[in-house]
C-alpha positions as CSV (number, residue, x, y, z in Angstrom):
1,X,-49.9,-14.0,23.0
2,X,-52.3,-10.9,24.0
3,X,-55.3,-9.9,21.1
4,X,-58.4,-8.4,20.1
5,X,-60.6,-8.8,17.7
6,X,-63.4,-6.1,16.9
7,X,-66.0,-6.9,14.6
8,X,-67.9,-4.3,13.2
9,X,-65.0,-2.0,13.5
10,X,-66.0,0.8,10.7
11,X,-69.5,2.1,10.6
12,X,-71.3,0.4,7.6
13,X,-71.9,3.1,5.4
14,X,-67.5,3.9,5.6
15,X,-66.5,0.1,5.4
16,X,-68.4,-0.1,2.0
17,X,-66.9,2.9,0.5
18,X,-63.3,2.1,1.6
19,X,-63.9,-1.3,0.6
20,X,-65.2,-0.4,-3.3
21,X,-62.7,2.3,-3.6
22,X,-60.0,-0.5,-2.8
23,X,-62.0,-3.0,-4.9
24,X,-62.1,-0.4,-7.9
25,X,-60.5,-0.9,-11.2
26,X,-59.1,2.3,-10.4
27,X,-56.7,1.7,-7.3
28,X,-53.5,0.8,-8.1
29,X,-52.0,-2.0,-7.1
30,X,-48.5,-2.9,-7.4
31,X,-47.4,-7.1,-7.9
32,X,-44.8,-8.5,-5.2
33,X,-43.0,-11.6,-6.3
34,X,-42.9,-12.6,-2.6
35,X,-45.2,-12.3,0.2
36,X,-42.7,-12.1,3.5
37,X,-39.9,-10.3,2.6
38,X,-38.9,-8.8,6.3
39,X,-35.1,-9.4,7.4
40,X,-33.8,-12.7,6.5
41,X,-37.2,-14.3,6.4
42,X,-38.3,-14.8,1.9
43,X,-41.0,-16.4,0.7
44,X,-40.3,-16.9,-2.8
45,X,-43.4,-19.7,-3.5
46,X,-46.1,-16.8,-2.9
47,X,-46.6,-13.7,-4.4
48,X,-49.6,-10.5,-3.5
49,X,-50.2,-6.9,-5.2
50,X,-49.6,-4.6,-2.5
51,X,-50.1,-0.6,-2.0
52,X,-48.4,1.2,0.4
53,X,-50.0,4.0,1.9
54,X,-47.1,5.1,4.8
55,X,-43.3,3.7,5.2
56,X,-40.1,5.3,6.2
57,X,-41.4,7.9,7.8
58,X,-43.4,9.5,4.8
59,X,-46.6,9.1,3.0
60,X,-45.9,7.1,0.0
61,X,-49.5,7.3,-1.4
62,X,-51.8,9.8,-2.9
63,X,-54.5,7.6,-1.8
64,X,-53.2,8.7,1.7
65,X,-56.9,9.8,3.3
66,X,-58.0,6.6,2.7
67,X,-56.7,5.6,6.1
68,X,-57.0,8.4,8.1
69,X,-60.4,7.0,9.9
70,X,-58.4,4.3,11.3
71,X,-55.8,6.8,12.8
72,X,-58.3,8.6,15.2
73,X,-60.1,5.1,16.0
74,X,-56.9,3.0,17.1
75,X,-55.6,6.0,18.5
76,X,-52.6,6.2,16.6
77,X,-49.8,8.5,18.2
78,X,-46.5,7.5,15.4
79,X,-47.1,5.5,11.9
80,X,-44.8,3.1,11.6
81,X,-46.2,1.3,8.5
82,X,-49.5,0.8,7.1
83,X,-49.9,-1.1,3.6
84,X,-52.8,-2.9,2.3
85,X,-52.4,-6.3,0.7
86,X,-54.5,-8.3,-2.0
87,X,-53.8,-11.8,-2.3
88,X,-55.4,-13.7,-5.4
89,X,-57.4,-17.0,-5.0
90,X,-56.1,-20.2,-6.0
91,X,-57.5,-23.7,-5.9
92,X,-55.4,-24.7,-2.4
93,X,-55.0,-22.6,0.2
94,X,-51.6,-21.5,0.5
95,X,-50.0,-20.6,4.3
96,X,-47.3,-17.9,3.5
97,X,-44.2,-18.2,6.0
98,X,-44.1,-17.2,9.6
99,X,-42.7,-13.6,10.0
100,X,-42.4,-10.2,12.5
101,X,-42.8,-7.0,11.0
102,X,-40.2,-5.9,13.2
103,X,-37.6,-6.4,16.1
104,X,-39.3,-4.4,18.8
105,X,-42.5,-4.5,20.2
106,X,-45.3,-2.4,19.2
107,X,-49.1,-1.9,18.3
108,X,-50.2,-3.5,14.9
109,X,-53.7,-4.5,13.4
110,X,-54.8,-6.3,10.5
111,X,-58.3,-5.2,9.2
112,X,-60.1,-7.5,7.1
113,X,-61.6,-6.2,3.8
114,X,-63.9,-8.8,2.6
115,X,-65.1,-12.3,4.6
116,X,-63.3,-15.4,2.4
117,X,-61.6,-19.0,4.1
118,X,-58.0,-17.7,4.3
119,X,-56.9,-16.5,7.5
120,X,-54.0,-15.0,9.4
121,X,-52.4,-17.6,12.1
122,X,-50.4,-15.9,15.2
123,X,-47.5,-17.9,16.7
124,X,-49.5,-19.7,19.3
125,X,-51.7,-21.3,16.4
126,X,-54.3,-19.6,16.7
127,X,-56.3,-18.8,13.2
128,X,-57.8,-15.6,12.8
129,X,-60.9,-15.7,10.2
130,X,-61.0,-13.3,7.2
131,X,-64.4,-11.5,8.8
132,X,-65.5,-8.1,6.9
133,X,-65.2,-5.0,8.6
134,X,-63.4,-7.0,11.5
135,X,-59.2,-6.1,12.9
136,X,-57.5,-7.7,14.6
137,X,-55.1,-5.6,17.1
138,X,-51.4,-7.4,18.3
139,X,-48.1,-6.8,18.8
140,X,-46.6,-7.0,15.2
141,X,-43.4,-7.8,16.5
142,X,-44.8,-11.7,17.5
143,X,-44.5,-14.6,14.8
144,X,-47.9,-14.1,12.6
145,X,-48.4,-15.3,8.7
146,X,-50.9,-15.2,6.2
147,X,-53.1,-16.8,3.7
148,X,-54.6,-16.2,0.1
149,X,-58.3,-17.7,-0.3
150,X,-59.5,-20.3,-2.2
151,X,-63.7,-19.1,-2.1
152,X,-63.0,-15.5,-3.1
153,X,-61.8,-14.0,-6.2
154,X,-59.1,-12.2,-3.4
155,X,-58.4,-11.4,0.1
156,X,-57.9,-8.6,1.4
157,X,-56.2,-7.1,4.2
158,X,-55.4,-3.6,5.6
159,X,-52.1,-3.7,8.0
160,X,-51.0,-1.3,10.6
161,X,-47.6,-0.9,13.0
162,X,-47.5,1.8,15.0
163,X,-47.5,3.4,18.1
């Protein structure tokens, strides 16, 4: 399985201000009684709050600008999906179930909001750490999962699939 990781990905200055405004008690986030939730693959033992910024060929957020850095820097041609996730601490770490986010291959990244222990493991075993201001860029369409934290009040992520 071909990836990168970049750490170091947003200049400073922009990481920290994405990451508060994300972080604020003003950016709504919206509970998801399941993690994976992709074809027939359910993860009903895991939950996350979620905000989805593009889907279904639309914009589904007014928070929409938010992203728009990372559009120019991966070189983004077609938005497929981009969401970010926030999954709560707990006292065990808990490894949500293997999934693809789709059936065909494609560009994805995951970009790591804050540094914490959980992690997100690709289908050759390989765990990626939760680094701040770090992505990861791979084909989306490859086995992946992720993790909450157990050191962090949350982890964060900001996902990608595009083209």
């Amino acid at each position: 399985m071909n990836y990168k990781i970049v750490y170091d990905f947003l200049p400073r200055d922009e990481y920290l201000n994405l990451r508060n405004f994300l972080f604020s008690p003003t950016f709504p986030w919206y509970f998801h009684p399941e993690v994976v939730s992709y074809g027939d693959v359910t993860d009903a033992n895991s939950h996350a709050f979620m905000h989805t910024f593009y889907d279904k060929h639309r914009i589904n957020s007014q928070f929409f600008e938010c992203i728009e850095t990372f559009l120019d820097k991966l070189d983004i041609k077609s938005l497929v999906r981009s969401k970010v996730n926030l999954y709560t601490s707990t006292s065990e770490l808990v490894e949500h179930k293997m999934h693809k986010d789709a059936t065909f291959s494609m560009k994805g990244a995951i970009y790591y909001l804050n540094s914490n222990d959980g992690y997100t493991k690709l289908s050759n075993g390989n765990k990626i750490e939760s680094v701040e201001n770090s992505i990861l860029l791979f084909d989306p369409s490859t086995e992946h999962c992720s993790t909450n934290c157990t050191d962090e009040k949350a982890r964060c992520t900001l996902i990608f699939n595009y083209f």
